[in-house]
C-alpha positions in Angstrom: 0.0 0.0 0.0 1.4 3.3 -0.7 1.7 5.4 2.2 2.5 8.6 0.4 -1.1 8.5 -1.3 -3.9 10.0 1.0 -7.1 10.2 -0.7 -10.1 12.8 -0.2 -13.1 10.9 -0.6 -16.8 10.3 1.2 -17.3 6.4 1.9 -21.1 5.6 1.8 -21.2 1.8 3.5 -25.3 0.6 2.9 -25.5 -1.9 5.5 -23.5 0.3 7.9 -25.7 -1.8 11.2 -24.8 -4.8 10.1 -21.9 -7.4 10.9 -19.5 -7.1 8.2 -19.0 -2.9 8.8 -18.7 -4.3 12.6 -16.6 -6.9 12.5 -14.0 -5.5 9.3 -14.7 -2.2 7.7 -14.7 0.6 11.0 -11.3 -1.5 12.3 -10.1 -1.2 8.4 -10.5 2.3 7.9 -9.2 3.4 11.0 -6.2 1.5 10.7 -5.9 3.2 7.0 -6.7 6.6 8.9 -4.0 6.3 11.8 -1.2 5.1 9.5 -2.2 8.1 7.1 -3.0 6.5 4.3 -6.1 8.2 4.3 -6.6 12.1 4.7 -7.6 13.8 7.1 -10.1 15.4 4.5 -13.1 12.2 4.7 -16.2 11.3 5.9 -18.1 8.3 6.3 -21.6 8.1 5.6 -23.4 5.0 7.7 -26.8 3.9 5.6 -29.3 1.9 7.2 -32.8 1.5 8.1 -32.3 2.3 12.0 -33.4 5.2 13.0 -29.9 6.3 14.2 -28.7 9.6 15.3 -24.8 10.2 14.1 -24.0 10.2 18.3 -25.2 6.7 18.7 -23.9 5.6 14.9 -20.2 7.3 16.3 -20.6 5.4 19.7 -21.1 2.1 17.8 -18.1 2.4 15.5 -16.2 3.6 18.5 -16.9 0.0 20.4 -16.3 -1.9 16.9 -12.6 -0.8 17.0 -12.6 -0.9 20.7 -13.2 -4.5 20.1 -11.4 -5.0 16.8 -7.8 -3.4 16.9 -5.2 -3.5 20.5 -4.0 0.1 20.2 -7.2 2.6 19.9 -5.8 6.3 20.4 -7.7 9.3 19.0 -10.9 7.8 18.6 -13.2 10.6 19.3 -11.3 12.5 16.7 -11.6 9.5 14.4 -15.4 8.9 15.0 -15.9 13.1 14.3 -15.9 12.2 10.5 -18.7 9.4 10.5 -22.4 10.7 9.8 -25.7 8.3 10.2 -28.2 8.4 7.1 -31.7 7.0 7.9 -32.6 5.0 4.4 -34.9 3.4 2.7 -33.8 1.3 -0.3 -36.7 1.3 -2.4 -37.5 4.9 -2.0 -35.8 7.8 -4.8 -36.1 10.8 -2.3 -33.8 8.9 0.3 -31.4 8.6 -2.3 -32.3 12.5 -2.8 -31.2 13.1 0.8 -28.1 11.5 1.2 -26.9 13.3 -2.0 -27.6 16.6 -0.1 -25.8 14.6 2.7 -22.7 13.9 0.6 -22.7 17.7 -1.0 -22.6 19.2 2.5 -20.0 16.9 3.6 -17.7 17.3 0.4 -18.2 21.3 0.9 -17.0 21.4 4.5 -14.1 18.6 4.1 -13.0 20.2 1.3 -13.4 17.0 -1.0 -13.7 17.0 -4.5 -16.5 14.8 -5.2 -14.7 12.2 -4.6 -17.7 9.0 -3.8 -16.9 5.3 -2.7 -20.5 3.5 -2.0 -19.9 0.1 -0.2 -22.5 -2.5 -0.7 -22.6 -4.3 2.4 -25.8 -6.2 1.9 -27.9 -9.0 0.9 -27.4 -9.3 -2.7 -30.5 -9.1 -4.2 -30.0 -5.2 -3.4 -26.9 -4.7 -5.7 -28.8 -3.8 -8.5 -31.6 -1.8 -7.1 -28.9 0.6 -5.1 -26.9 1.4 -8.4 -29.5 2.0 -10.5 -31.1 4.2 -7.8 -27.3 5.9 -7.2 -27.4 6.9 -11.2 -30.8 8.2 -11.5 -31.3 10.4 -8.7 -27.6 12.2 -9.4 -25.3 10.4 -6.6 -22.6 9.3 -9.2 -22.5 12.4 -11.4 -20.0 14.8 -9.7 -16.5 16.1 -10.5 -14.6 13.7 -8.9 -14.9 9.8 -9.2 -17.8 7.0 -8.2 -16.9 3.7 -7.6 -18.7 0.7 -6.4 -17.8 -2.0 -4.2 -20.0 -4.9 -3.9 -19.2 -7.9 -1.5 -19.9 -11.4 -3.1 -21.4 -13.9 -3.8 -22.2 -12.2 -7.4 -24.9 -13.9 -8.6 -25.6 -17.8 -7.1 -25.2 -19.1 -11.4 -23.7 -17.9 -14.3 -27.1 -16.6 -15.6 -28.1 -14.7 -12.0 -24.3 -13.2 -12.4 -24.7 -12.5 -16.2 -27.8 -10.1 -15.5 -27.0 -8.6 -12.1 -23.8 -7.1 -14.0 -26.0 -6.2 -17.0 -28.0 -4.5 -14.6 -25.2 -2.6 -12.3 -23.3 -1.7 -16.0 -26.9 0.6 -16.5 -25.1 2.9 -13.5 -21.5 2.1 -13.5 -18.9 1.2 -16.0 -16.4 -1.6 -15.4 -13.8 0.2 -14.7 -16.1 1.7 -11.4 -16.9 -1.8 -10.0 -15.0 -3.3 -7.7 -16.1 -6.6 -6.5 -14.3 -8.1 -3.6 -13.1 -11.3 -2.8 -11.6 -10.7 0.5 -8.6 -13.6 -0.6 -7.3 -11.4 -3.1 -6.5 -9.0 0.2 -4.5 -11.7 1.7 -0.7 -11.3 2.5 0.4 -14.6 1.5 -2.4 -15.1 -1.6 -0.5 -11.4 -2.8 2.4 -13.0 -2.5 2.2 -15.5 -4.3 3.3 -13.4 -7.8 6.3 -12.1 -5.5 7.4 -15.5 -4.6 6.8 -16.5 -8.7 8.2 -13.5 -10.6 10.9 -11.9 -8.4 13.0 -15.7 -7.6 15.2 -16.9 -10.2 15.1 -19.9 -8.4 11.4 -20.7 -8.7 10.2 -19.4 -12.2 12.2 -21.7 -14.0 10.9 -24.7 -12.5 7.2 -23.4 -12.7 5.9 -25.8 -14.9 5.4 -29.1 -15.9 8.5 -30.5 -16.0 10.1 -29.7 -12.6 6.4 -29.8 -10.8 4.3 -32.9 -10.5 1.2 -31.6 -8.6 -0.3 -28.6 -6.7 -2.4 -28.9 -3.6 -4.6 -26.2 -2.5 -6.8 -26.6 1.2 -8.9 -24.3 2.8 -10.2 -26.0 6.0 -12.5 -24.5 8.9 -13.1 -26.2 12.3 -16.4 -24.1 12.5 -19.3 -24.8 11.1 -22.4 -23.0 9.3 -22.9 -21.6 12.4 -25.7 -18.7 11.9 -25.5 -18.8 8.4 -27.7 -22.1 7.2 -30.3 -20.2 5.6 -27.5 -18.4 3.1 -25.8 -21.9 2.8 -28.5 -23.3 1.8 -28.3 -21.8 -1.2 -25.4 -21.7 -1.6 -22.7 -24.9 -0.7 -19.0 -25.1 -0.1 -18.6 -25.1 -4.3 -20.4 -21.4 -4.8 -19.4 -20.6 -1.2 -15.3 -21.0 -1.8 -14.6 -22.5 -5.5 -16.1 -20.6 -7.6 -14.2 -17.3 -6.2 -11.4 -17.9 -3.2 -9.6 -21.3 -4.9 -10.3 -20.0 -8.5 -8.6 -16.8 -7.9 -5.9 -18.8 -6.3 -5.5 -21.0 -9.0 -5.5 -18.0 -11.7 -2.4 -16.4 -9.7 -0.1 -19.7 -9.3 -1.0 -20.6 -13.2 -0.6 -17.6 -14.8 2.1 -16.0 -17.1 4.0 -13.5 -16.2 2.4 -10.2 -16.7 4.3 -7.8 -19.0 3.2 -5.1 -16.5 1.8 -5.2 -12.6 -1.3 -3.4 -13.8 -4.5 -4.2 -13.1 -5.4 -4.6 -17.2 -2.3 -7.2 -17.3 -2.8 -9.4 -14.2 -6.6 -9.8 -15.3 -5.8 -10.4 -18.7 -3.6 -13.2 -17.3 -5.8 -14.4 -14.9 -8.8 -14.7 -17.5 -6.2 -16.9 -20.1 -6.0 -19.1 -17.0 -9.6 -19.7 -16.6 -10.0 -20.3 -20.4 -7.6 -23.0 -20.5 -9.1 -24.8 -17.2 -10.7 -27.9 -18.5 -14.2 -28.2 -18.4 -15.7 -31.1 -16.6 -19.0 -32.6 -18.2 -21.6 -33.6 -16.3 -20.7 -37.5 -16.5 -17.7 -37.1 -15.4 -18.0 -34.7 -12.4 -17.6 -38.0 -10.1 -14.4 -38.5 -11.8 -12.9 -35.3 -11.0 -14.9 -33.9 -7.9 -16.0 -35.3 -4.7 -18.2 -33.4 -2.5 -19.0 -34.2 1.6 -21.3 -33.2 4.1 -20.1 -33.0 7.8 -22.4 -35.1 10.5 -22.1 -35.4 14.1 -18.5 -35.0 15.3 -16.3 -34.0 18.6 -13.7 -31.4 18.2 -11.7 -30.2 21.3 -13.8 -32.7 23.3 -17.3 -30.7 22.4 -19.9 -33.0 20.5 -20.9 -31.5 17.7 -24.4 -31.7 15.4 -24.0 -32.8 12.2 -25.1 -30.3 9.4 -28.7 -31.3 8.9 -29.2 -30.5 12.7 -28.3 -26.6 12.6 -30.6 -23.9 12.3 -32.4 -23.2 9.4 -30.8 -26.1 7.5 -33.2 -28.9 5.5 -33.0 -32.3 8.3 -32.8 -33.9 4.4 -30.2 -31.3 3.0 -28.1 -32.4 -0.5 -25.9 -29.1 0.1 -22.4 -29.9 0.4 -20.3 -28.4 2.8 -17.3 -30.3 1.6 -15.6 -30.1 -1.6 -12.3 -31.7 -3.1 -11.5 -31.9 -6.4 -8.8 -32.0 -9.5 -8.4 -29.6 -11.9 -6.0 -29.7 -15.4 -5.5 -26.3 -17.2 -4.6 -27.9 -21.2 -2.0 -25.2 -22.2 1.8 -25.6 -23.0 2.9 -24.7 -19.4 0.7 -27.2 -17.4 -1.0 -29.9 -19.3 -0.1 -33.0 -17.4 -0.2 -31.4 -13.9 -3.0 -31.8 -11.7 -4.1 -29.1 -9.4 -6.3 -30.5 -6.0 -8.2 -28.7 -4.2 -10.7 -29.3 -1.1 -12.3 -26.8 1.1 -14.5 -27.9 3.9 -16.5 -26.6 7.2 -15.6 -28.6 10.6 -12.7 -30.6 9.8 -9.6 -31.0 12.2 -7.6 -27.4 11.9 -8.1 -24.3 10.3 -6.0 -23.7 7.7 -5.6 -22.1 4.4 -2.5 -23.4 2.2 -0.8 -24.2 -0.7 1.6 -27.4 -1.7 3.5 -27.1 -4.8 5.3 -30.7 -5.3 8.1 -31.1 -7.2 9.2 -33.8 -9.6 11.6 -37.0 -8.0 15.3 -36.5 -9.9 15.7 -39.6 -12.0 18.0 -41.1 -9.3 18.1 -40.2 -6.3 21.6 -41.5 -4.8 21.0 -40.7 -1.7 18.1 -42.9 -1.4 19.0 -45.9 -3.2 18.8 -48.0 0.1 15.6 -46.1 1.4 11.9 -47.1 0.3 10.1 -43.5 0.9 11.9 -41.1 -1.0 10.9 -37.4 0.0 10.4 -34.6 -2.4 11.1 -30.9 -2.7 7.9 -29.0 -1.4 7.2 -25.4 -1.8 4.2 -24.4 1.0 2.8 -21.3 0.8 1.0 -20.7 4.2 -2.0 -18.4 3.6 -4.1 -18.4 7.0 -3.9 -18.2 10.2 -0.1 -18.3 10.1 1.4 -16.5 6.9 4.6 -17.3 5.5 6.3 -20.1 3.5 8.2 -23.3 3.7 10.8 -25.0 1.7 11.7 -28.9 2.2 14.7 -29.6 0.9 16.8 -33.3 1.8 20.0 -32.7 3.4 22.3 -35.0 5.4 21.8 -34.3 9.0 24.4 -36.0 11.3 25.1 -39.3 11.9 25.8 -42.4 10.1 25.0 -43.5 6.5 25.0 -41.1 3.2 21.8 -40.7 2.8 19.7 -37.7 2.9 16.5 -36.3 5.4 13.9 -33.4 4.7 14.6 -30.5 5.9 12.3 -27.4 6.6 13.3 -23.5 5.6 10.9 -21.5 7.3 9.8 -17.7 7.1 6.9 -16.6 9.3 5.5 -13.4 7.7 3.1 -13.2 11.0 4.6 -14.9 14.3 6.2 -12.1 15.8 3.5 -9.5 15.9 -0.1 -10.9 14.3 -1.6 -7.7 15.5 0.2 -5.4 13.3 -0.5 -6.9 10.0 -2.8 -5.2 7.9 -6.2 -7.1 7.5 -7.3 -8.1 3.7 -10.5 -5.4 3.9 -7.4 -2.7 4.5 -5.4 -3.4 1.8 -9.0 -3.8 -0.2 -10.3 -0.5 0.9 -7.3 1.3 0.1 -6.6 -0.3 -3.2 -10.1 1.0 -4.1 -9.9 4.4 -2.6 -6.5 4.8 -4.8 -8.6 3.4 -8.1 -6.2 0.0 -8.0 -8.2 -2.9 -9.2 -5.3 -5.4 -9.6 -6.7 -7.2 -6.8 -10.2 -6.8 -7.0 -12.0 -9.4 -9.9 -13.1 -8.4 -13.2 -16.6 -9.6 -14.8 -14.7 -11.9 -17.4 -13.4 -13.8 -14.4 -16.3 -14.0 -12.4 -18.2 -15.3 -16.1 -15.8 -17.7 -16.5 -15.4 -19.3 -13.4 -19.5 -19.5 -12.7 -19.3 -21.0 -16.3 -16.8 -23.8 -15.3 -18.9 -24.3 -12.0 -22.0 -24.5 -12.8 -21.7 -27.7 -14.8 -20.8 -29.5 -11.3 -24.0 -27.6 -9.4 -26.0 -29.2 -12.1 -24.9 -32.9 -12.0 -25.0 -32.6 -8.4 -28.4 -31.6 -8.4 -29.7 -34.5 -10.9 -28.0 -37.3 -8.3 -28.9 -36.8 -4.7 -25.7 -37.4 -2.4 -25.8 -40.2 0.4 -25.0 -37.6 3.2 -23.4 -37.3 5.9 -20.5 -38.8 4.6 -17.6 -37.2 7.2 -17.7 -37.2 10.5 -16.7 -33.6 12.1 -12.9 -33.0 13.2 -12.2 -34.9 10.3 -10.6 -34.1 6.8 -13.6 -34.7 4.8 -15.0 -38.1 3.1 -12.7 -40.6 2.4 -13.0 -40.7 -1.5 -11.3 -37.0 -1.5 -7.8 -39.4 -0.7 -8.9 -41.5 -4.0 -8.5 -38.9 -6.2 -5.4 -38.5 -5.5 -4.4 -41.7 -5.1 -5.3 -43.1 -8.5 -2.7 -40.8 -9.5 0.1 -41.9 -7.1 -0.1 -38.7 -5.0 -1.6 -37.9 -1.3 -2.8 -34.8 0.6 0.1 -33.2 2.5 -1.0 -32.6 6.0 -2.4 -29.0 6.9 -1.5 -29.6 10.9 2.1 -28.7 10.8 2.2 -25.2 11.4 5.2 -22.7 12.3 6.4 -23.1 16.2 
């Protein structure tokens, strides 16, 4: 993030009562406001349908960073640029008002029409907010408009396709910024650095030096509160179809020819157009989807899925998903990419494996039966930082080699001082960078690819539960990579 850039500009967050502004955006932009990389010349404009004064809006953003970041100094001063809009959605003239709102505001902070409205809502409102934003005059001002809309965008390729044909009516594409909060992760952004600035990696990064990639994103909780949304939804639309996508995009992509937004997209998309599609009789081949039942974890007994709130007791949504992915262009074809994300298995735990190929003969391990490869692991959350094993000869007798770890914690010595992903986001958006924000050809693409797995999942009924919670998922995920000689690295060894 570049410190030098401080930005004059109103944030409108619809949805300002709710969880998300609670729990991520107030702790964001006050971090972003007492590291000045945001001027003292902003306001933030709360929308919701509370009847709020700005004294009790202030005193509720005041005990979300209370709660949400160790050192709070200089809150009051903070909290002196946040303003509470009463709103209804569906109505033109309160759209009328909080543009008199945002005039006012912009006159006496000196800001030059400068507008970020943040969509933190259900998303059947996306559409109905921009249009409204257009029409009654909020986006036409001297300085810029953008959007940020949280996901999921769209639940299907066609729901996404006409949600953006109806936001494009109000904004352009270059003014939409859709988040996936990944993409504001330390170790997912470094994942290019690690690629394109080490001599001794981008050589190597491709078929012939790597024999598979591994990508798991395990949680310990489960749908907790949210069984209504998940529902709908299912750990493939939930995670695949935006978090592991996005992370497959950035370790399979070329290099870029520049770090701009235009280029890493452009990268990205070729990526997603060379990911092979999986037809509906073959999705058993390829994927393998779980539901979690009754489990202990920590010594607590826990329900299975189909016994949380607001949750079917005869559910078919998956909360478990592992599967194998093959990208047919010059670089990969050969090299499988696994990935399974799942809700209450044993740790929590975001990370990446890249194996490397066996040397032809390996003379240090001519009298040995389990010959250890070269891993690259790129630790993503809660711990951030990366791992090499190499095999060297420790001490003692025999010439033969043992795996060794090179570790670098990005996070162990101070957790509390690392930015948070919505900070990074917020800024990037504030300073009109979209490299890590996703662009509609992505989000078309990779809806495309996963609806054709929603569809055969939904013809053939699932014989669920199939894992037991505290576990790592059913036990046909380890079949798919068995068939091809491989297994899942474990996601329990963490940095001491």
């Amino acid at each position: 993030m570049n410190s030098e850039q401080q930005p004059k500009a109103v944030i409108v967050i619809f949805g300002a009562t709710g969880d998300l502004a609670k729990r991520k955006l107030f702790p964001s932009i006050y971090r972003l406001f007492k590291s000045s990389r945001l001027s003292k010349e902003f306001a933030v404009v709360g929308v919701g349908r509370r009847p709020w004064t700005n004294e009790e809006f202030r005193s509720n953003v005041t005990a979300s960073i209370e709660k949400g970041v160790e050192e709070h100094q200089g809150l009051e001063d903070f909290t002196s640029h946040f303003y509470y809009q009463p709103f209804d959605i569906e109505k033109p003239s309160s759209y009328g008002q909080l543009n008199e709102v945002l005039k006012g505001l912009e006159e006496s902070y000196s800001i030059p029409g400068n507008r970020m409205f943040y969509l933190a809502m259900a998303p059947e409102f996306f559409a109905t907010i921009a249009i409204n934003l257009k029409n009654e005059g909020l986006t036409t001002t001297e300085g810029w408009s953008r959007l940020v809309i949280e996901k999921p965008f769209g639940h299907d390729f066609p729901s996404a396709k006409k949600l953006n044909e109806e936001i494009r009516e109000a904004f352009s594409e270059d003014q939409i910024y859709r988040i996936d909060h990944y993409l504001g992760k330390e170790m997912v952004q470094n994942i290019e650095v690690i690629r394109f600035a080490n001599a001794i990696f981008e050589p190597l990064w491709n078929n012939r030096y790597i024999s598979n990639i591994q990508i798991t994103s395990s949680e310990v909780l489960g749908v907790e509160d949210r069984g209504r949304y998940y529902e709908t939804s299912g750990a493939l639309r939930d995670m695949v179809q935006n978090h592991i996508l996005q992370m497959v995009a950035l370790l399979a992509m070329e290099p870029p020819v520049r770090l701009s937004d235009e280029e890493m997209r452009s990268e990205k998309v070729k990526v997603f157009k060379a990911l092979r599609p999986i037809k509906a009789d073959e999705v058993s081949k390829y994927f393998v989807r779980g539901q979690y039942g009754s489990g202990e974890i920590n010594n607590e007994n826990l329900p299975g899925y189909r016994e949380e709130n607001n949750v079917d007791p005869e559910s078919n949504t998956e909360t478990f998903v592992a599967g194998k992915l093959l990208i047919d262009n010059f670089r990969w074809a050969g090299v499988p990419i696994y990935i399974r994300t799942g809700k209450r298995m044993k740790a929590k735990t975001t990370k990446i494996v890249v194996q490397f190929k066996d040397i032809p003969m390996n003379l240090y391990y001519n009298n040995r039966e389990n010959v250890e490869p070269n891993l690259l692991v790129i630790h993503i959350q809660p711990d951030e930082g990366i791992t090499l094993q190499l095999n060297a000869r420790k001490s003692g007798d025999g010439s033969y080699g043992e795996p060794i770890k090179l570790d670098y914690c990005n996070n162990c010595g101070d957790k509390n001082n690392t930015p948070e992903a919505y900070e990074r986001l917020i800024d990037d958006c504030l300073n009109g960078d979209a490299t890590n924000f996703t662009h509609w050809d992505e989000v078309s693409l990779t809806w495309t690819f996963v609806d054709e797995i929603s569809k055969a999942w939904e013809m053939k009924p699932a014989s669920f539960p199939n894992y037991k919670s505290g576990s790592m998922g059913p036990e046909n995920s380890e079949k798919l990579l068995s068939d091809d000689g491989f297994n899942w690295w474990p996601v329990t060894d963490t940095f001491e």
